[in-house]
N, C-alpha and C positions, 0 to 999 in steps of 0.2 A: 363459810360463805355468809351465813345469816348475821355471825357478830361483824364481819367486815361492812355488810347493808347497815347496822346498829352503829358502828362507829364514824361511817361518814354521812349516817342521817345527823345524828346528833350531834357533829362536827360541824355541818351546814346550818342545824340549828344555832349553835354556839355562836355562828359568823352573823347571821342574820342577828340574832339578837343582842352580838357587839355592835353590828350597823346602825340599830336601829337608836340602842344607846345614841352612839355617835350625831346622829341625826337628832335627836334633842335635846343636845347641848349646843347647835349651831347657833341661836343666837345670843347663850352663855360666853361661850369663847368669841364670839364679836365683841361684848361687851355690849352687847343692845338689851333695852327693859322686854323684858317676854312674858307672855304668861306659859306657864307648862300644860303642854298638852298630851293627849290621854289617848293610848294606841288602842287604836289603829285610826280614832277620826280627825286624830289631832285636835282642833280648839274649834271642828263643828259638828260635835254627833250630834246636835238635835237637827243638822240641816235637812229639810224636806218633807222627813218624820215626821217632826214636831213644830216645827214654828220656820217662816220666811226666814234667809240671812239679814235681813235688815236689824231686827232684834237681839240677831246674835252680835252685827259688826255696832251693834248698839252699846251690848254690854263691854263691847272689847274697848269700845272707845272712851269708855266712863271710868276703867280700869285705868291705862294711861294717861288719862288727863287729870285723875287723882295725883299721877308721877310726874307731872305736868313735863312730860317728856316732846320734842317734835316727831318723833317716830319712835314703832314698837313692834316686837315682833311674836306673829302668831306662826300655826300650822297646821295646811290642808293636808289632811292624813299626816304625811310622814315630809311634805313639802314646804322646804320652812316659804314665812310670804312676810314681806314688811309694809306695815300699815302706815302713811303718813297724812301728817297730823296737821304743821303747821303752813299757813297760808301762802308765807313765803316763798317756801320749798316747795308746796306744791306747784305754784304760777309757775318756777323754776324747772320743775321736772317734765310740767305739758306745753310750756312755753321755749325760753329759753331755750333751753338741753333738751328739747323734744327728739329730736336726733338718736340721742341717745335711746329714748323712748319711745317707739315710731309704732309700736305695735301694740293691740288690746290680748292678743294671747287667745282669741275664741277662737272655736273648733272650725275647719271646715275639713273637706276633701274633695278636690275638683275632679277626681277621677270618679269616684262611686256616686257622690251625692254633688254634684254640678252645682246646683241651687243654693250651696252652704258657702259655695265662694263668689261669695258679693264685696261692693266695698267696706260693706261693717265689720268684716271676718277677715278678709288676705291681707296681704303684708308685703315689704319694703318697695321693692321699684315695680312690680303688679300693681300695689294700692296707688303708688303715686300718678302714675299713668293714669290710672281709671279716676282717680280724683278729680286730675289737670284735664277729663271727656267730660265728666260729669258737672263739676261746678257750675260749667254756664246756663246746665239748665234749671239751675236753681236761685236764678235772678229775680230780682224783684220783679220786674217787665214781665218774665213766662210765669211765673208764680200768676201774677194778675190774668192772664188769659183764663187759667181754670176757675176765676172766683165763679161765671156763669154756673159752673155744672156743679161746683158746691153750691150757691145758691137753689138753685135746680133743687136738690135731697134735700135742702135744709127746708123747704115748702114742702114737702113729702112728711117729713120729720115732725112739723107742728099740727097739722092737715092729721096727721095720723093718733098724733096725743092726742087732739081736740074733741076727735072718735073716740078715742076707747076712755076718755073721762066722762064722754056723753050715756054713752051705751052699754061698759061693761062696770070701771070700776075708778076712783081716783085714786086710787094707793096703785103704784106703779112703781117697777122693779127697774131704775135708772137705768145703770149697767147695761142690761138688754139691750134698754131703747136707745141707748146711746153707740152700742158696739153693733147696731143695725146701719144708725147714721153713716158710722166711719164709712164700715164695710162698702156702703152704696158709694159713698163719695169715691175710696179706694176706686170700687170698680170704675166708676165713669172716671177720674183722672188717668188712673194708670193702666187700665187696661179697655176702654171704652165701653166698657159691659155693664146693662143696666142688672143692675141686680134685684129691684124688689124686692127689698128684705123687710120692709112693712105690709108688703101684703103675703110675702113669702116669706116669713120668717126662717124655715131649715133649705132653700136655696143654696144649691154646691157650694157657692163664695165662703157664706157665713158656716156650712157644715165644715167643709177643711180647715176653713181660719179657725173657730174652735179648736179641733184635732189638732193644728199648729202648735198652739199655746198651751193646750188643757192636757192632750195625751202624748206627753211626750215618751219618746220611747226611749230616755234612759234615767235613770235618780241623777239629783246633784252631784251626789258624790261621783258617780262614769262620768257624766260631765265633766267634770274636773280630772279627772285620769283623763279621759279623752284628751282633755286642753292641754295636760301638761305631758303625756307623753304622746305627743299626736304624731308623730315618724311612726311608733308599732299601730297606732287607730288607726292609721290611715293601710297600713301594710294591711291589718286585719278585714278591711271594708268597712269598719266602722260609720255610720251616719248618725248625720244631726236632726234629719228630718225623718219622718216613717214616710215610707214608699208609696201609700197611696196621697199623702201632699204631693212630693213632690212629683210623680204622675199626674194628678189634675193641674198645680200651675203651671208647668212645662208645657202642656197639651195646651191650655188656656193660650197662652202667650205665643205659641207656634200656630194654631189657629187663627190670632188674631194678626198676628205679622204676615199669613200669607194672604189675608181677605184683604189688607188696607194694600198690599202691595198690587194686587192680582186688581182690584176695584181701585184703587190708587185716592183710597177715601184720607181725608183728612179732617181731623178733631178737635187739634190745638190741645192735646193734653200733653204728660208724660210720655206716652208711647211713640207718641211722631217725632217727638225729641229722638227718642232711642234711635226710631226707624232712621232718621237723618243721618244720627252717626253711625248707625251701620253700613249704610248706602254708598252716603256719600264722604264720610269723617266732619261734614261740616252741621254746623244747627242755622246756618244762613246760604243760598244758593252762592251766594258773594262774598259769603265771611269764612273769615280765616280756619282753616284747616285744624283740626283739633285731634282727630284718628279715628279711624275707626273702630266701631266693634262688632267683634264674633256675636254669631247667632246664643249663644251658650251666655255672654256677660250679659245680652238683650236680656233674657228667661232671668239673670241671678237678681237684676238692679231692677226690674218691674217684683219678683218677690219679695227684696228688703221692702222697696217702697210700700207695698202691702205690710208686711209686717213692721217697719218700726212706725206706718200711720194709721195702723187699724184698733191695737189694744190699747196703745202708750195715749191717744187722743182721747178713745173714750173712755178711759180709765179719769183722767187728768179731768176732762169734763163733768165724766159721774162725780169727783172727789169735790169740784168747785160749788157743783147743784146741792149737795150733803153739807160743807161747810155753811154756804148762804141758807139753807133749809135751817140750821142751828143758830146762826146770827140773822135774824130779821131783819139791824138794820143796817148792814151789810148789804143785802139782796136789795133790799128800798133805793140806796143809793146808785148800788149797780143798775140798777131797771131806772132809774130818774139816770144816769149818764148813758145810756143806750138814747131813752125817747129823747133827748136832748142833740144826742148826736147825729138819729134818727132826722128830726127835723131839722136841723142845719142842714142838711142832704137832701132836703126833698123827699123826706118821706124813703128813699131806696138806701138798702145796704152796697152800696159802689165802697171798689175799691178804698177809696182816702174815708169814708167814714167807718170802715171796719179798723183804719188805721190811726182812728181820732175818738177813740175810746178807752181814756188812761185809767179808767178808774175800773172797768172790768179787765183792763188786762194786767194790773195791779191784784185782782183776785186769784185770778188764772195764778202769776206769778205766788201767790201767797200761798197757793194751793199746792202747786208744785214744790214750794220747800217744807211744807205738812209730809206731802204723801207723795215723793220723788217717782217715776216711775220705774229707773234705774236705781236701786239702792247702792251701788257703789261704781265706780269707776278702777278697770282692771288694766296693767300696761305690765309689758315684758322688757328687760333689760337687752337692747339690742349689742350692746357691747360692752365691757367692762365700764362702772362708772364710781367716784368717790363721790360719794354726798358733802355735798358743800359745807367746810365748819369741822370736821370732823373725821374720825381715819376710818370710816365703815366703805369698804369697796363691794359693791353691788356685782357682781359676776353676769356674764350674758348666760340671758335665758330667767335669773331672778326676776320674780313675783314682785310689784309692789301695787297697793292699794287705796284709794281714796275714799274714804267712808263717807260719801254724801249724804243720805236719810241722818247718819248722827251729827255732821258737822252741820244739817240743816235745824238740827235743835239742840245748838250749844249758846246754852242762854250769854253765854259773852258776845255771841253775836246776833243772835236774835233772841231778846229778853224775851220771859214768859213766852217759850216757845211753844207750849200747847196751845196758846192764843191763836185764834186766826183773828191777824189785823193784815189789812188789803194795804194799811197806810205805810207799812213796814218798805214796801216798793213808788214809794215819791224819789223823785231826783234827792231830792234834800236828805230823806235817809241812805239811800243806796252809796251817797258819798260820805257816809259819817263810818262804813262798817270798809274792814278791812278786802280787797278783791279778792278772789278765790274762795272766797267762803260761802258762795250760792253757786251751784253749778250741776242743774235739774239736764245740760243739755251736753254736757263736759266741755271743754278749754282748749284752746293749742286748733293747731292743723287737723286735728280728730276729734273737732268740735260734731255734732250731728249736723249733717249736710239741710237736712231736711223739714229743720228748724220753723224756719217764715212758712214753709208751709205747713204742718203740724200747726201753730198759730193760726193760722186763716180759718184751716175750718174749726177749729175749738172756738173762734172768735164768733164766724157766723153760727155757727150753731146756737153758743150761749147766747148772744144779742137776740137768735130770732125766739128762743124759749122764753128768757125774762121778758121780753117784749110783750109775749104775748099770757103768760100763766104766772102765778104765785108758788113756791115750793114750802111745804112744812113738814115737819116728823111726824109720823104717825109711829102705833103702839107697833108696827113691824120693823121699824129702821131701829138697824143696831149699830147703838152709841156705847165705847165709842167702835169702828169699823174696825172688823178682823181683817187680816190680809190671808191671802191663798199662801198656804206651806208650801206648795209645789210650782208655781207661775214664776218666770221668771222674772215678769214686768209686777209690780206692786201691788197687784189687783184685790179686791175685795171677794173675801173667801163665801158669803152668804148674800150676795149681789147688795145693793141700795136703794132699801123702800122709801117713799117720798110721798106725800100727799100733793096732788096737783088742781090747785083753781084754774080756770081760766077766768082770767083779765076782763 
């Protein structure tokens, strides 16, 4: 009895560790450049432990481009994943042959965790639906109705630095102050809720949105088992969110959907968008029918909205105030194209002069390809596909990977790329450098929806700061900025001190 338990243990063993063999030599027997990976993390044991994946798809990039190959191939645990490299094939694979690549592969489950299936997370004819609801209200026109209620926080924002440089201290920890702005803007666009988070700092909004980001409830590594076997996560209940988030924004959103209906209030934000296409399928009394949606997509697409504009902004913002903190005269310029733009306008931030400011949005831009807030770009093989050029057939369900953060500092395309130069985004440079090689917001149909608005408040926000204060390093800002190991967005791991004048 006990040798028969001994011989089909070690039998199973025997099999498991021929498989595993098998599995890394996959992209040996393709004939693809690889690096070998080391069981059980494959080619990321420092992920989460030790350091952001940015610096690991950092190393892996500088690896292959020594083999000056267009693709190369790593592996997550035991899942082989191909990395692509060059510009062409990339525009090709999120462009072109998007088709083929129609999905990012992130986790959700609309049965356990509702809130996980947004549009940034589902997939084929779900996503395209909710795409072909959602797009129109992310027009320039309804964009422009919110700029009021961001202007609104962004006087709340400077009104509250001007205090506490007065009264407590001018060395100020960016980050904070900036992931308070979001938050508030967040709340009054998309969900009508004033939040106070300058005078309420740990206010619900800002208390869960932390918890969102900071306390996730699983390591990288389940993440990525989740993503990649997500039929058994989803069979098991697995969730992406911990249950007291998605508790408080469900309630949030279901509270505020019965008040505006029952009071029949309107805002002009996100939400009455939503409320339109739920109601009635239309976002015009007179305009064309577009579908409706379920109470449940109302709750998922007011969450993404929160989350991909609450961290990724003030992230992007804090990164632009630390870069111009370090070049002087960087920031000089930017604050002389502000007041300039400033008084062409009469003095008021209106829409077309938040839109006629090239030279901070040239920073913004320079910033984003420093410190992405997305370090890579992740697509699933929807169906068998041959990489153009070559006899490597991609099978459905294959990994492949865009390494943004490295391909954003491959001095072929942007020399001295530790440099921040704002000049690197003029018309005139931007067409000397090959396309696809900056892509802070990703490409294709699965570009982020949410773009021009992300932009607006980063825009008003920084115009109403340098307008009004100086930024410099003091002995607390740490040069140069660590990233958080565990965050998924690019965030600085010990926040960003600044010394701030006022003007």
């Amino acid at each position: 009895m006990w040798l028969t338990i001994a011989l089909l243990f070690a039998s199973l063993v025997v099999l498991c560790y021929g498989w595993v063999r098998r599995r890394s030599r996959f992209w040996r027997d393709r004939s693809v450049a690889y690096i070998e990976p080391q069981f059980p993390y494959g080619n990321f044991k420092t992920l989460g432990k030790v350091e952001h994946i940015a610096p690991i798809t950092q190393r892996h990039y500088d690896h292959f481009k020594r083999l000056g190959v267009p693709y190369g191939g790593v592996f997550m645990l035991i899942s082989p994943v191909l990395y692509i490299f060059d510009p062409a094939l990339i525009k090709t694979l999120l462009v072109k042959d998007f088709h083929y690549f129609p999905n990012r592969g992130v986790y959700f489950n609309e049965r356990d965790d509702p809130l996980s299936a947004h549009m940034f997370a589902i997939e084929g004819q779900k996503w395209r639906t909710l795409r072909a609801k959602l797009s129109p209200t992310f027009t320039s026109g309804r964009i422009r109705m919110t700029l009021p209620l961001v202007l609104e926080v962004s006087h709340r924002l400077t009104d509250h630095l001007r205090d506490t440089i007065r009264t407590s201290s001018n060395v100020v920890e960016m980050h904070d102050l900036l992931a308070r702005y979001t938050i508030d803007v967040i709340g009054a666009c998309a969900f009508g809720i004033e939040c106070n988070s300058f005078r309420e700092p740990d206010n619900e909004f800002r208390r869960y949105g932390k918890i969102a980001f900071d306390k996730l409830p699983h390591s990288p590594l389940v993440v990525y088992l989740m993503k990649a076997f997500r039929a058994y996560a989803n069979a098991l209940g697995m969730k992406q969110l911990n249950d007291d988030v998605s508790s408080f924004f469900s309630k949030v959103v279901k509270d505020t959907v019965e008040f505006r209906e029952r009071e029949q209030f309107v805002r002009n934000d996100f939400m009455d968008l939503l409320l339109k296409l739920k109601n009635t399928g239309r976002l015009e009394s007179d305009g064309e029918e577009i579908g409706r949606l379920t109470p449940e997509e109302v709750a998922a697409q007011a969450f993404i909205f929160f989350t991909a504009g609450y961290d990724t902004s003030s992230t992007a913002m804090t990164y632009t105030l630390y870069e111009l903190a370090l070049n002087q005269q960087a920031q000089e310029k930017a604050r002389e194209c502000v007041q300039r733009t400033l008084e062409k306008y009469g003095g008021e931030l209106t829409y077309e002069a938040v839109s006629d400011m090239p030279y901070l949005e040239q920073c913004i831009n320079e910033t984003l390809r420093k410190h992405p807030p997305v370090a890579l770009l992740e697509r699933n093989a929807d169906k068998d596909y041959r990489v153009p050029d070559s006899g490597l057939v991609l099978r459905r369900g294959q990994k492949i990977i865009i390494p943004i953060y490295a391909m954003h500092r491959d001095e072929r395309y942007f020399p001295e790329p530790d440099a921040y130069r704002p000049e690197r985004f003029t018309p005139e440079e931007v067409a000397k450098r090959p396309s696809h090689t900056y892509l802070p917001f990703g490409e294709g149909p699965r570009i982020c929806i949410g773009m021009r608005f992300g932009s607006l408040q980063a825009k008003v926000g920084l115009a109403s700061l340098l307008s009004r204060f100086r930024f410099t390093i003091c002995e607390e800002t740490q040069i140069p900025v660590q990233y958080s190991r565990t965050n998924f967005i690019l965030g600085p791991a010990n926040g960003v001190w600044l010394r701030v004048e006022q003007l």
